[in-house]
C-alpha positions as a Markdown table, in Angstrom:
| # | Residue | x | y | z |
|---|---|---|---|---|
| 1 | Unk | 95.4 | 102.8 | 73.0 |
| 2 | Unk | 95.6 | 99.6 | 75.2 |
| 3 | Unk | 93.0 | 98.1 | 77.9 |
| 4 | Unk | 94.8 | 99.8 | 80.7 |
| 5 | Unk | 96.4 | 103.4 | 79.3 |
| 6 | Unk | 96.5 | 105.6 | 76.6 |
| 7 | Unk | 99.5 | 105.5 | 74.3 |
| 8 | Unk | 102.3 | 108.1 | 75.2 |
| 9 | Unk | 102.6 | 110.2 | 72.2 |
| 10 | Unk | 104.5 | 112.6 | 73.8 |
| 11 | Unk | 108.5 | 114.2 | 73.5 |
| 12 | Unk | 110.3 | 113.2 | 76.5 |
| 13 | Unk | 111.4 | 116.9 | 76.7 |
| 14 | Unk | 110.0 | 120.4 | 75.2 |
| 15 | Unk | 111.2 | 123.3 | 75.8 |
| 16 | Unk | 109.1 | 126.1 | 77.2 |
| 17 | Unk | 108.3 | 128.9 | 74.7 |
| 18 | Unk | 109.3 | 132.1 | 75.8 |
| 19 | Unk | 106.7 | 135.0 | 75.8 |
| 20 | Unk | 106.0 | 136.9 | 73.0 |
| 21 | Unk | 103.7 | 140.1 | 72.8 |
| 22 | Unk | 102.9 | 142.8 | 69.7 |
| 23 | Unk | 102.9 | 141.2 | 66.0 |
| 24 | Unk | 104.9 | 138.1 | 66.8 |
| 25 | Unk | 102.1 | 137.3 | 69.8 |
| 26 | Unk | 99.2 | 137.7 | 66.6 |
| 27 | Unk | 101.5 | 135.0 | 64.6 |
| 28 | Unk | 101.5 | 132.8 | 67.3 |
| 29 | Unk | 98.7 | 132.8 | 68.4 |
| 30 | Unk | 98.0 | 132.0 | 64.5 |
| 31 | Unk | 100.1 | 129.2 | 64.9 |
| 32 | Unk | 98.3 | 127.8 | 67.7 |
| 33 | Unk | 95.1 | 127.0 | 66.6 |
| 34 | Unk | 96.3 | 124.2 | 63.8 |
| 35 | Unk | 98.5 | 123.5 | 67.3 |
| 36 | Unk | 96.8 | 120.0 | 69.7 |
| 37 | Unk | 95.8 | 121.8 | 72.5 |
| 38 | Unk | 97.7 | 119.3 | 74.6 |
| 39 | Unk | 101.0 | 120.0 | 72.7 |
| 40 | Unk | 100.6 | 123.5 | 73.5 |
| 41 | Unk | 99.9 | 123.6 | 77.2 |
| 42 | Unk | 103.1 | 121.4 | 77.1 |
| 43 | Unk | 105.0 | 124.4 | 76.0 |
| 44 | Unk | 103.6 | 126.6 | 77.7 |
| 45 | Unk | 105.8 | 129.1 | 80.1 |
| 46 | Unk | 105.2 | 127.0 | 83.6 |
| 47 | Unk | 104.1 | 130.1 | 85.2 |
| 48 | Unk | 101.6 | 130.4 | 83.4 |
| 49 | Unk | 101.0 | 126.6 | 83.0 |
| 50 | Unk | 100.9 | 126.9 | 87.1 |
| 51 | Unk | 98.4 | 129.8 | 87.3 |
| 52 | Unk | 96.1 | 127.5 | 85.1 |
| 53 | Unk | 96.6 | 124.5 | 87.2 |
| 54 | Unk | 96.0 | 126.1 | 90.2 |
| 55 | Unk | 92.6 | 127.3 | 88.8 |
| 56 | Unk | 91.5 | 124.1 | 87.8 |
| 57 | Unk | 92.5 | 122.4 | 90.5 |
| 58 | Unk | 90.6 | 125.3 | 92.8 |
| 59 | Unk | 87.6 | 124.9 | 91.0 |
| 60 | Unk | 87.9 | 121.5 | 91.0 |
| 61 | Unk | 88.2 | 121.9 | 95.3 |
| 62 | Unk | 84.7 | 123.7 | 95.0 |
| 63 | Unk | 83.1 | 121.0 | 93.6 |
| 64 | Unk | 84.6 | 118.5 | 95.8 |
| 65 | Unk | 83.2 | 120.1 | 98.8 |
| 66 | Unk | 79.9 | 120.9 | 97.2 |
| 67 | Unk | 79.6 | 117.0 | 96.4 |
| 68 | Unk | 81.3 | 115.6 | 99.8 |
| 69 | Unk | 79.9 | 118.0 | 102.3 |
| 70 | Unk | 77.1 | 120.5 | 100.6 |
| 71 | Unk | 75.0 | 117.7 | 99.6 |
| 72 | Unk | 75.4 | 115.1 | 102.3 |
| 73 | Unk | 73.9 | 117.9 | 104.6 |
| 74 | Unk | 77.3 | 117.8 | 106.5 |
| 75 | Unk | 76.4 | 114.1 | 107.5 |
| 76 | Unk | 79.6 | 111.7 | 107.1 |
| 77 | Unk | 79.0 | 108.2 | 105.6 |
| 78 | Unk | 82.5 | 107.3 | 105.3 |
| 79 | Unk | 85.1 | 109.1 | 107.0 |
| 80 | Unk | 88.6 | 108.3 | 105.7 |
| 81 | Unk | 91.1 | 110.1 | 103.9 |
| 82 | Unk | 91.2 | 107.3 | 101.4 |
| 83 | Unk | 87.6 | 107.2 | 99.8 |
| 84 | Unk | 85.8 | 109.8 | 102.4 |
| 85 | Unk | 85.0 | 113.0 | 103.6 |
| 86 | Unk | 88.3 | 113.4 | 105.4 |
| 87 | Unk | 89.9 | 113.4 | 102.1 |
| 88 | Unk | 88.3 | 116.4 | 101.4 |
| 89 | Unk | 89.7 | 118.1 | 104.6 |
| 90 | Unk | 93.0 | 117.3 | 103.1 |
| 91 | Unk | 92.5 | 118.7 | 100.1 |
| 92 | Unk | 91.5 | 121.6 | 102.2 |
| 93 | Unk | 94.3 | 121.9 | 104.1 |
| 94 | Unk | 96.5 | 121.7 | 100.9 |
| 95 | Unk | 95.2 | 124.5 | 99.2 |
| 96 | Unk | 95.0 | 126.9 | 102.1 |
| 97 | Unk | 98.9 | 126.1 | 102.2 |
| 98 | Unk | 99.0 | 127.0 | 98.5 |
| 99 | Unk | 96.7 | 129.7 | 98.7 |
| 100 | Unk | 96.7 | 131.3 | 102.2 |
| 101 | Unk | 92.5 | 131.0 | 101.7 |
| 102 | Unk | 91.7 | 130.9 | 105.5 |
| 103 | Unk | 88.3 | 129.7 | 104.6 |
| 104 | Unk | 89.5 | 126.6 | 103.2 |
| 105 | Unk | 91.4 | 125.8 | 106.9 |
| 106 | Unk | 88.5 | 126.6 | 108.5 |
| 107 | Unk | 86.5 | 124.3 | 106.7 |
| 108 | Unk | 88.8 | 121.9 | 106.6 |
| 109 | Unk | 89.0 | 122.2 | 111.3 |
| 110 | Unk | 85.0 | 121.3 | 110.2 |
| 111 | Unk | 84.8 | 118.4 | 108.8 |
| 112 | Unk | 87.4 | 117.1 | 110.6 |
| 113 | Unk | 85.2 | 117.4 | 114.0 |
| 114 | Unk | 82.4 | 115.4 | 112.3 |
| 115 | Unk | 84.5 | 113.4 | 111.2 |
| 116 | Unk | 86.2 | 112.8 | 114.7 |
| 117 | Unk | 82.7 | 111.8 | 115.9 |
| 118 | Unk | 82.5 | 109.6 | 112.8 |
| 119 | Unk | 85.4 | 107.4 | 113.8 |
| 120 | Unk | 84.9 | 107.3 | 117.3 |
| 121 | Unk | 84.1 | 103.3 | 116.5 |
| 122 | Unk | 86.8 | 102.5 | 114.1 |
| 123 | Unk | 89.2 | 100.2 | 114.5 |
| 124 | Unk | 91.3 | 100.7 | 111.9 |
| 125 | Unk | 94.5 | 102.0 | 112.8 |
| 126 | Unk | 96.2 | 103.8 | 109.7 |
| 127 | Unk | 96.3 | 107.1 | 108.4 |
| 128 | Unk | 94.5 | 106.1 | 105.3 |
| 129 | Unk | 91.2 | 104.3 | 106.8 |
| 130 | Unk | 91.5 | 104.5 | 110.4 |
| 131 | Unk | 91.4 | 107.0 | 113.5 |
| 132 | Unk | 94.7 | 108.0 | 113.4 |
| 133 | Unk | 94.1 | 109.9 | 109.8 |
| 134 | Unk | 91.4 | 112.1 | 111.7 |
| 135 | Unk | 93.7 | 112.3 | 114.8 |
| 136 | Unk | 96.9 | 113.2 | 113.2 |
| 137 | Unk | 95.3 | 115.6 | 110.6 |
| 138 | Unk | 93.0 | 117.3 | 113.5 |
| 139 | Unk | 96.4 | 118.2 | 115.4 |
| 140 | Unk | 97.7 | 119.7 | 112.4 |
| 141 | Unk | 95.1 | 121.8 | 111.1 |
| 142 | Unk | 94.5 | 123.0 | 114.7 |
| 143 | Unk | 97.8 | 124.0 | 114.6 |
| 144 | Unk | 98.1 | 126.2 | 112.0 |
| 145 | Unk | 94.6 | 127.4 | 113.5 |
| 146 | Unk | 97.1 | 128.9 | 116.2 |
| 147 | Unk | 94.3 | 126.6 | 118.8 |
| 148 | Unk | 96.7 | 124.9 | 120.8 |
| 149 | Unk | 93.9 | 123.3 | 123.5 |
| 150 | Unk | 92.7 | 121.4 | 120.1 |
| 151 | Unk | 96.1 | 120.1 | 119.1 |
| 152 | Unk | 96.5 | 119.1 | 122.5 |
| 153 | Unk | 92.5 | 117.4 | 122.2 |
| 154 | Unk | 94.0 | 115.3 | 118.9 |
| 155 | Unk | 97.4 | 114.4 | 120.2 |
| 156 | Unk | 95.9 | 112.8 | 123.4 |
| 157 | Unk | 93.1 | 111.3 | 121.2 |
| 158 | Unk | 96.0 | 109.8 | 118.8 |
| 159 | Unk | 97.9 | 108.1 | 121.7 |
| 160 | Unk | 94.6 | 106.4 | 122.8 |
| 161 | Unk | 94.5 | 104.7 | 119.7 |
| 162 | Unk | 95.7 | 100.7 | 120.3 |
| 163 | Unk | 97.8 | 99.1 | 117.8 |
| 164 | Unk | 96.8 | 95.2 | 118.4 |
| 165 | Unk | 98.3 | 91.8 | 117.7 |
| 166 | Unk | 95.7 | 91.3 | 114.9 |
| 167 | Unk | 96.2 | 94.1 | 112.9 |
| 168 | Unk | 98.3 | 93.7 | 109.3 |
| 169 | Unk | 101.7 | 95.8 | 108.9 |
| 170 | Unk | 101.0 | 97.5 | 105.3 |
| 171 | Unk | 100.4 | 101.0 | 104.9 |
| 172 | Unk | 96.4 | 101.2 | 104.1 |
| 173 | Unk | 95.0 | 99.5 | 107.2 |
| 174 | Unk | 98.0 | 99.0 | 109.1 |
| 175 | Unk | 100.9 | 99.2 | 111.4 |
| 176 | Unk | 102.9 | 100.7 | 109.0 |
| 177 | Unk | 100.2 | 103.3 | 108.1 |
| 178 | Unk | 99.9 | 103.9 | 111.6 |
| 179 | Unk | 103.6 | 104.6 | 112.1 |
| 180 | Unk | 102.9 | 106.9 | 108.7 |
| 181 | Unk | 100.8 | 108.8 | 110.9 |
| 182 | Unk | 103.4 | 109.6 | 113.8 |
| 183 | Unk | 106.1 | 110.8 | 111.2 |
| 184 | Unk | 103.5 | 113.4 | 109.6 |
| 185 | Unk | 102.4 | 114.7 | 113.0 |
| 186 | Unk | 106.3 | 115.1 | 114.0 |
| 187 | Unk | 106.9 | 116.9 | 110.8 |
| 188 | Unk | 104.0 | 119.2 | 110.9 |
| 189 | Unk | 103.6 | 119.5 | 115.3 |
| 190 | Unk | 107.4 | 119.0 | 115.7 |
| 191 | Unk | 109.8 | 116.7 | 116.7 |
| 192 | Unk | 108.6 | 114.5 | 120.2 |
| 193 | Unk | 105.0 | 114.9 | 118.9 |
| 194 | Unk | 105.1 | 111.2 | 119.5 |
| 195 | Unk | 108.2 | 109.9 | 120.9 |
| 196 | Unk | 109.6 | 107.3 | 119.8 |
| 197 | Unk | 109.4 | 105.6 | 122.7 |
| 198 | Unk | 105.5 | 105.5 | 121.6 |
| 199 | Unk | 106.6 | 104.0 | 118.1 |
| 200 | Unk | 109.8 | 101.6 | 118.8 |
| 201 | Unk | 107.9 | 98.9 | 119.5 |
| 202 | Unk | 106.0 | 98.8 | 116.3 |
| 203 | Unk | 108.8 | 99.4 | 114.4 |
| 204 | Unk | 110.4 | 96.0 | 116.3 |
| 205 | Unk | 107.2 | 94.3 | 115.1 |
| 206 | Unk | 107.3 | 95.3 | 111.8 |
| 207 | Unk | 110.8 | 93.7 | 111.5 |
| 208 | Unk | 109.6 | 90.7 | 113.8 |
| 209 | Unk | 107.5 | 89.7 | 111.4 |
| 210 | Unk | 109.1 | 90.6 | 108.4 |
| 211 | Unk | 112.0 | 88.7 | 109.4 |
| 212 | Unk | 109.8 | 85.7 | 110.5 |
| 213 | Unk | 108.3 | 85.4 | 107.1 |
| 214 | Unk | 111.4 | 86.7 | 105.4 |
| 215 | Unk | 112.9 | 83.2 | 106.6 |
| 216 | Unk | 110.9 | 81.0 | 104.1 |
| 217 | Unk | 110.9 | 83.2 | 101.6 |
| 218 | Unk | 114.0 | 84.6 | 99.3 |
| 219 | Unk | 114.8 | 87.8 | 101.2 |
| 220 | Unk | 115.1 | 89.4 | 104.4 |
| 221 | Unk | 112.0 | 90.8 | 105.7 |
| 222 | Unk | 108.6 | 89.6 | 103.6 |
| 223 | Unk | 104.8 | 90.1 | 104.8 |
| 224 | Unk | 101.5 | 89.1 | 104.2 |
| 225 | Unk | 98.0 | 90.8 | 104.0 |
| 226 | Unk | 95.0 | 88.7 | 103.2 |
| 227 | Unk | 97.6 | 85.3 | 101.9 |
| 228 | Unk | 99.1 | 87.5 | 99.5 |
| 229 | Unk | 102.6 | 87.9 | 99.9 |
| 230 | Unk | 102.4 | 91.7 | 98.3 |
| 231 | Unk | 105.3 | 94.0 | 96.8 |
| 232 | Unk | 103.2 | 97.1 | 96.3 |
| 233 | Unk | 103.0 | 100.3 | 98.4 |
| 234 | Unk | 99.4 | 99.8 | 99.5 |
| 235 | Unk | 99.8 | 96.1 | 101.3 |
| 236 | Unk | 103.4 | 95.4 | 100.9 |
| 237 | Unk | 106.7 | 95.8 | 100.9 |
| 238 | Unk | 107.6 | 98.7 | 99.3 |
| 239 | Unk | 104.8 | 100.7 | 101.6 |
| 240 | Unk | 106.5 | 99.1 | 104.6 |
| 241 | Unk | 109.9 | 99.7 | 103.9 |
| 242 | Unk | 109.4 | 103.5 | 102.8 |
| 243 | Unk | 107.6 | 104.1 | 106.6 |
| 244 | Unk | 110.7 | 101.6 | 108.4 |
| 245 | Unk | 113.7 | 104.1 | 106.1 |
| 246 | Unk | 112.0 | 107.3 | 108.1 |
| 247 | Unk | 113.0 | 105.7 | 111.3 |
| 248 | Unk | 116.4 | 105.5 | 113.1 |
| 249 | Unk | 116.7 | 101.5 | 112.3 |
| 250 | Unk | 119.8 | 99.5 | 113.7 |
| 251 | Unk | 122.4 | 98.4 | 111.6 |
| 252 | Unk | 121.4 | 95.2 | 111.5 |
| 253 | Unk | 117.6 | 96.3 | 110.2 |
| 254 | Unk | 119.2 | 98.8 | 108.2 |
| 255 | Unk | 120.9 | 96.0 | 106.2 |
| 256 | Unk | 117.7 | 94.0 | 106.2 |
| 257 | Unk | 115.8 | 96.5 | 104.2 |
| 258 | Unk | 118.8 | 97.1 | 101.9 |
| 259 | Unk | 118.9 | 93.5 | 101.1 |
| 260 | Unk | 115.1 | 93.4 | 100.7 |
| 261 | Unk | 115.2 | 96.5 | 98.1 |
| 262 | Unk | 117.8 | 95.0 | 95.9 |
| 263 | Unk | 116.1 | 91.1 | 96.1 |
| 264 | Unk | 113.4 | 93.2 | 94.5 |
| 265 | Unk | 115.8 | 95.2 | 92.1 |
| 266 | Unk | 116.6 | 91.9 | 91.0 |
| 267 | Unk | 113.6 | 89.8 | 90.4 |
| 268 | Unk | 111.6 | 92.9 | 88.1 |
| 269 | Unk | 110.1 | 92.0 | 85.1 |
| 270 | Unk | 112.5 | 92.9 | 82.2 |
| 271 | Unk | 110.5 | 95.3 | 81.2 |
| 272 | Unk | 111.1 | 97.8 | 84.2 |
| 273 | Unk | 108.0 | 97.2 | 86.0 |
| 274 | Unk | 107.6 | 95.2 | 89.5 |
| 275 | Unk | 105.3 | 92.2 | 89.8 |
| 276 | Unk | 102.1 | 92.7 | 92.1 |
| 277 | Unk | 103.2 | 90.2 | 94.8 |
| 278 | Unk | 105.4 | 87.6 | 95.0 |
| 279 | Unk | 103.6 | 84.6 | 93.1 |
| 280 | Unk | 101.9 | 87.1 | 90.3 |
| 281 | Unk | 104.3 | 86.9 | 87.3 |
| 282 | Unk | 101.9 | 88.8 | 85.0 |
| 283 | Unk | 103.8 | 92.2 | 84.1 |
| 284 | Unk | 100.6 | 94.5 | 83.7 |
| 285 | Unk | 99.9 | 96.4 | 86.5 |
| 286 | Unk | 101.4 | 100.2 | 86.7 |
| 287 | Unk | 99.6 | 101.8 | 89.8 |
| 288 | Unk | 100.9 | 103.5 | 92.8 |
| 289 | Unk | 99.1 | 100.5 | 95.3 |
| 290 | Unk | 100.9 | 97.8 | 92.6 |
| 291 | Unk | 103.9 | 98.2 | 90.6 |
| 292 | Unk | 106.7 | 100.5 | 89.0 |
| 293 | Unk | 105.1 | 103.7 | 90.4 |
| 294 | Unk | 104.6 | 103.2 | 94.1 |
| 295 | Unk | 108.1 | 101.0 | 94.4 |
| 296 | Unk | 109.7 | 103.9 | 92.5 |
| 297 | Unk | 109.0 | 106.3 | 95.2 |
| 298 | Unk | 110.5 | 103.9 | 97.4 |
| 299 | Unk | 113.9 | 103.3 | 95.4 |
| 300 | Unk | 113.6 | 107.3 | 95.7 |
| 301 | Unk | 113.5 | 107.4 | 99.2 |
| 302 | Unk | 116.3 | 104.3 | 99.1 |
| 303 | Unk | 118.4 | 105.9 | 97.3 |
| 304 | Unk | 118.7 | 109.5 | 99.8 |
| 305 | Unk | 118.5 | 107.0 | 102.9 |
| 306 | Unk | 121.9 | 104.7 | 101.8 |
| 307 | Unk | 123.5 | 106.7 | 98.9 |
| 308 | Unk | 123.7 | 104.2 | 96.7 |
| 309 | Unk | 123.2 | 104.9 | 92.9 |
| 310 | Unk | 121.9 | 101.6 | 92.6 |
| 311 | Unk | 118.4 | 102.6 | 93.5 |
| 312 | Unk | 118.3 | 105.6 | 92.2 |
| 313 | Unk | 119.1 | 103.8 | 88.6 |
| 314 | Unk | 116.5 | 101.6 | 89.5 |
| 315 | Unk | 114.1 | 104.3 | 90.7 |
| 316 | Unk | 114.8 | 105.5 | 87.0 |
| 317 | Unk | 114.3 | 102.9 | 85.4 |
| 318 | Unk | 110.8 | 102.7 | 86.9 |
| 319 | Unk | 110.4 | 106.1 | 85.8 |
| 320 | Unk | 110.2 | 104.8 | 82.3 |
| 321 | Unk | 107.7 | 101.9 | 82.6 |
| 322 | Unk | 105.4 | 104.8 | 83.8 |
| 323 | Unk | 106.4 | 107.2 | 81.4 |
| 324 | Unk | 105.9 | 104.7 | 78.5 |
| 325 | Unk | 102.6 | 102.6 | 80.3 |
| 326 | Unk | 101.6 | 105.0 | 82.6 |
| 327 | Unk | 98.6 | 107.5 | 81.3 |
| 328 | Unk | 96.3 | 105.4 | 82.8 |
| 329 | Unk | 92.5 | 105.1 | 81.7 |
| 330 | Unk | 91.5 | 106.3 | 85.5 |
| 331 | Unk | 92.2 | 109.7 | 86.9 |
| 332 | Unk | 93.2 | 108.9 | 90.6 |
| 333 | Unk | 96.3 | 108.7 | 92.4 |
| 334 | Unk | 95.8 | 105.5 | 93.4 |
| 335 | Unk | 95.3 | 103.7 | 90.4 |
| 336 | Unk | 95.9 | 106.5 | 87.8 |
| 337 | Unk | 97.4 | 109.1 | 86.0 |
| 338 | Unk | 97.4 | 111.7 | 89.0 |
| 339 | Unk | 99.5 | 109.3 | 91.5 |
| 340 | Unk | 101.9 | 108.3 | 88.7 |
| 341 | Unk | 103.1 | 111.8 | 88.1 |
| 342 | Unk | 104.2 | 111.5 | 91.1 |
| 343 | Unk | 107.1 | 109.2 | 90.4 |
| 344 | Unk | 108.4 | 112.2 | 88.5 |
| 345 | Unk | 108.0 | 114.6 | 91.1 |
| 346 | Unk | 110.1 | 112.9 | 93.4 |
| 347 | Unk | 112.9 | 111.8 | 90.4 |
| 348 | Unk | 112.6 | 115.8 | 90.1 |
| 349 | Unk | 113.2 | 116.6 | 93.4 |
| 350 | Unk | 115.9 | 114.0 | 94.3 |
| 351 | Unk | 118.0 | 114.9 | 90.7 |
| 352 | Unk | 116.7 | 118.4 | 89.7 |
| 353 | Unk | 116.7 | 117.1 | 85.8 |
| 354 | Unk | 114.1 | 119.1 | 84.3 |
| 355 | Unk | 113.2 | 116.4 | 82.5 |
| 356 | Unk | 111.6 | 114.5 | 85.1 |
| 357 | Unk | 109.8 | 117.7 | 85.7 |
| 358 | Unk | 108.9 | 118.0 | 82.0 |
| 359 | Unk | 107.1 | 114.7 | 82.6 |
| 360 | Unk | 105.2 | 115.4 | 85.7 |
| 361 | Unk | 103.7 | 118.3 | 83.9 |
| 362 | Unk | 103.0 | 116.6 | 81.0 |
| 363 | Unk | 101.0 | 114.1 | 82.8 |
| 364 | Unk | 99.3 | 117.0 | 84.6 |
| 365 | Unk | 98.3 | 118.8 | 81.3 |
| 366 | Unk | 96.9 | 115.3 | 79.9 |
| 367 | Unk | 94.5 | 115.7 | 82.7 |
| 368 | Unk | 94.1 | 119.1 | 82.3 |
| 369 | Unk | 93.3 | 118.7 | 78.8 |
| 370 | Unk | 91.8 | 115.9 | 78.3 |
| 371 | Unk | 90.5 | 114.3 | 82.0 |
| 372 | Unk | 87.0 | 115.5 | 82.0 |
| 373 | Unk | 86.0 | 115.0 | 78.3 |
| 374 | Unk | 87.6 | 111.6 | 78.6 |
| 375 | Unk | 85.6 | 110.5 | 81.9 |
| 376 | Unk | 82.1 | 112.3 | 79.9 |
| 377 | Unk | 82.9 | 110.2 | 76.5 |
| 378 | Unk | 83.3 | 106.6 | 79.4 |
| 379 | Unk | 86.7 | 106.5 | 77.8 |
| 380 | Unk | 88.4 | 107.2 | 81.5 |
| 381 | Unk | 87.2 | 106.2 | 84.8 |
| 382 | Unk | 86.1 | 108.8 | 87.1 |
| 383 | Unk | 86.4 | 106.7 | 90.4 |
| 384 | Unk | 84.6 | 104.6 | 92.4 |
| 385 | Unk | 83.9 | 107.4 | 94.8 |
| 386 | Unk | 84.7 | 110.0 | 91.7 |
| 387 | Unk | 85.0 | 113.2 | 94.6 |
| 388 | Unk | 87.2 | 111.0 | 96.9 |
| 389 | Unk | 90.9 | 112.1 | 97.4 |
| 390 | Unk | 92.9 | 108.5 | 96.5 |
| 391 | Unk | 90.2 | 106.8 | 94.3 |
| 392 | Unk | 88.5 | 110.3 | 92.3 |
| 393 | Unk | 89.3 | 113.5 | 91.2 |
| 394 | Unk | 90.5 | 114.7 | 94.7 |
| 395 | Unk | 93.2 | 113.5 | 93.7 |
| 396 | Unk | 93.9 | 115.2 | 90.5 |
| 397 | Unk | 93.2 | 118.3 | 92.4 |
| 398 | Unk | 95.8 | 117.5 | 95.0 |
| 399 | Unk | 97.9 | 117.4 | 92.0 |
| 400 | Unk | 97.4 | 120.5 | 90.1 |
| 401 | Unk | 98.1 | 122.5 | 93.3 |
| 402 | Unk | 101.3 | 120.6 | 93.8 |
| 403 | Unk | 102.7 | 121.2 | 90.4 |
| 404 | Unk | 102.7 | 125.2 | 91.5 |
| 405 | Unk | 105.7 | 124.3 | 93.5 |
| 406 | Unk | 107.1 | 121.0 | 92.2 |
| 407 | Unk | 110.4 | 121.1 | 94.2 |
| 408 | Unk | 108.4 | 120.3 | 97.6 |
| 409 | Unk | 105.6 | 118.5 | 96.5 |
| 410 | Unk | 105.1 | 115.0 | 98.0 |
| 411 | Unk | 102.5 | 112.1 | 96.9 |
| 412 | Unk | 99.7 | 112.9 | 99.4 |
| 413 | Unk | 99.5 | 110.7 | 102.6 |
| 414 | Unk | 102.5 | 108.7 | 101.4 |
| 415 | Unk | 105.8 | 110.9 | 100.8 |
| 416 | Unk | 107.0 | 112.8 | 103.1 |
């Protein structure tokens, strides 16, 4: 056990036991209890695994909304999908799609509309902390509500929102986390949602001023957010680049954010992992927001967009930095255990090797096993907002219900 993550005991691979019943079940069963509990759910036949994450993670969901909504008396103190009560509307909408539960969507349409009124200030633009999360994620609910005059209400509500000349291109506050929230309403409203003659123009920023900064530094495109020149998916360049590859970029651009990927390929730390930003040299950071996690989704994404094995040996590579330094001392997906399953999910669903899928679940059944004991004994963080979706156990709920159909699940307000 180190400062930052538990020690990785685990087999990279275990096959699933097949179900027994009668006299052999009895000797099993037998078996099991000298068995570590964790070892076990490892084995365990995955749907059955999946029916037992899917009950944690729902019971998980009622707490959540108990703590986030029940006993704020509805009242919202922060509204974003990061840390706030939006979060939990997402978490909403995820398990009605898992579940069919219309009571979760419901809910979900109602915080949403206090949390519309909530925002009605902000001027953060992203998905993450701004108005464009409640915006986008409004439209959508409402439209699987069938309540087309409230989709409507949202869409015109999102195009009101002004992206200015002062705002920062990374994902969390950003231009490129505002662009993150076009692509998810076109992929959930439908194509034209927002046109892209409403998004061109901040995609040609984006590159503008990657390119400007790019120009002193070693590689095409570079940017900056609060004088750090950042790599990570939460300020940086791997955030940016993943929301510029969804876009129909010129050649030119196209070859930009190639070149940009591979300068980074090429200046990793030997052991795998990706340095924080550009002048941090201290290989110790394995989160999605800094690191081998986040940038692995990207080489993911990379390697689909240019088909070029390059990143997806990379993306691999990254893989095992988080599979040996990743089982993280904090539950979240931003900063822990939850999000860096995620770099399996999408090896998983870009390769089908079970393996990578062995790995997401192990992670998961760490968590399931051992998260809440852990985060009782102080051993584990719970969060800084411990209910929140990105920084608490929202998170790990988000998670569990994703693991019941690992082929499509997607890192939450980042993958798409």
């Amino acid at each position: 056990m180190t400062d930052r993550y538990f020690e990785n005991f685990m087999l990279d691979f275990v096959e699933e036991k097949a179900k027994v019943t009668g006299i052999e079940e009895e000797e099993e069963e037998e078996e099991e209890k000298e068995e570590d509990s964790l070892l076990k759910l490892l084995s365990t036949p995955y749907p059955t695994l999946s029916e037992k994450l899917k009950r944690a993670a729902l019971d998980l969901k009622e707490t959540i909304v108990v703590k986030t909504w029940g006993f704020t008396r509805q009242k919202v103190e922060d509204f974003t999908i990061y840390r706030g009560t939006l979060g939990t509307a997402f978490l909403l909408l995820k398990s009605y799609q898992i579940t069919g539960n219309k009571n979760d969507l419901d809910l979900s349409f109602e915080i949403i509309k206090a949390c519309d009124s909530a925002s009605a200030k902000s001027r953060d633009v992203s998905f993450l902390l701004g108005r464009a999360g409640v915006c986008a994620l409004g439209a959508v609910v409402a439209k699987h509500q069938g309540n087309e005059q409230m989709v409507d209400y949202y869409l015109n509500q999102f195009k009101k929102i002004k992206v200015g000349e002062d705002v920062p291109d990374e994902i969390i506050r950003g231009r490129a986390g505002y662009l993150w929230a076009c692509l998810f309403l076109n992929k959930n409203i439908g194509d034209g949602a927002i046109p892209s003659t409403h998004s061109s123009a901040i995609v040609d920023k984006i590159v503008e001023n990657g390119r400007k900064l790019g120009a002193t530094a070693r590689c095409p495109l570079m940017y900056e957010y609060n004088g750090e020149r950042y790599w990570g998916v939460a300020h940086g360049l791997a955030g940016i680049l993943y929301v510029l590859m969804n876009f129909d970029l010129a050649p030119d651009v196209l070859v930009d954010v190639k070149e940009t990927l591979k300068y980074m390929i090429n200046n990793r730390f030997s052991s795998g992992n990706y340095p924080r930003d550009e002048d941090m040299r201290n290989d110790e950071l394995v989160y999605w927001c800094h690191g081998a996690p986040g940038v692995a989704l990207t080489l993911v994404k990379a390697a689909k967009v240019f088909e070029d094995k390059e990143f997806l040996e990379a993306a691999e590579d990254a893989a095992e930095v988080v599979w040996k330094r990743g089982i993280l001392k904090k539950v979240s997906i931003c900063h822990g255990i939850s999000g860096n399953a995620y770099v399996f999910l999408s090896l998983y669903r870009m390769t089908g090797n079970v393996e990578f899928l062995h790995k997401a679940k192990a992670f998961a059944c760490f968590l399931l096993d051992r998260a809440q004991k852990l985060i009782s004994e102080g051993q584990m963080h719970g969060g800084d907002t411990p209910y929140s979706l990105f920084e608490g156990i929202g998170g790990m709920a988000y998670l569990f219900l994703d693991m019941t159909d690992p082929a499509n699940a997607r890192f939450p307000a980042h993958e798409l």
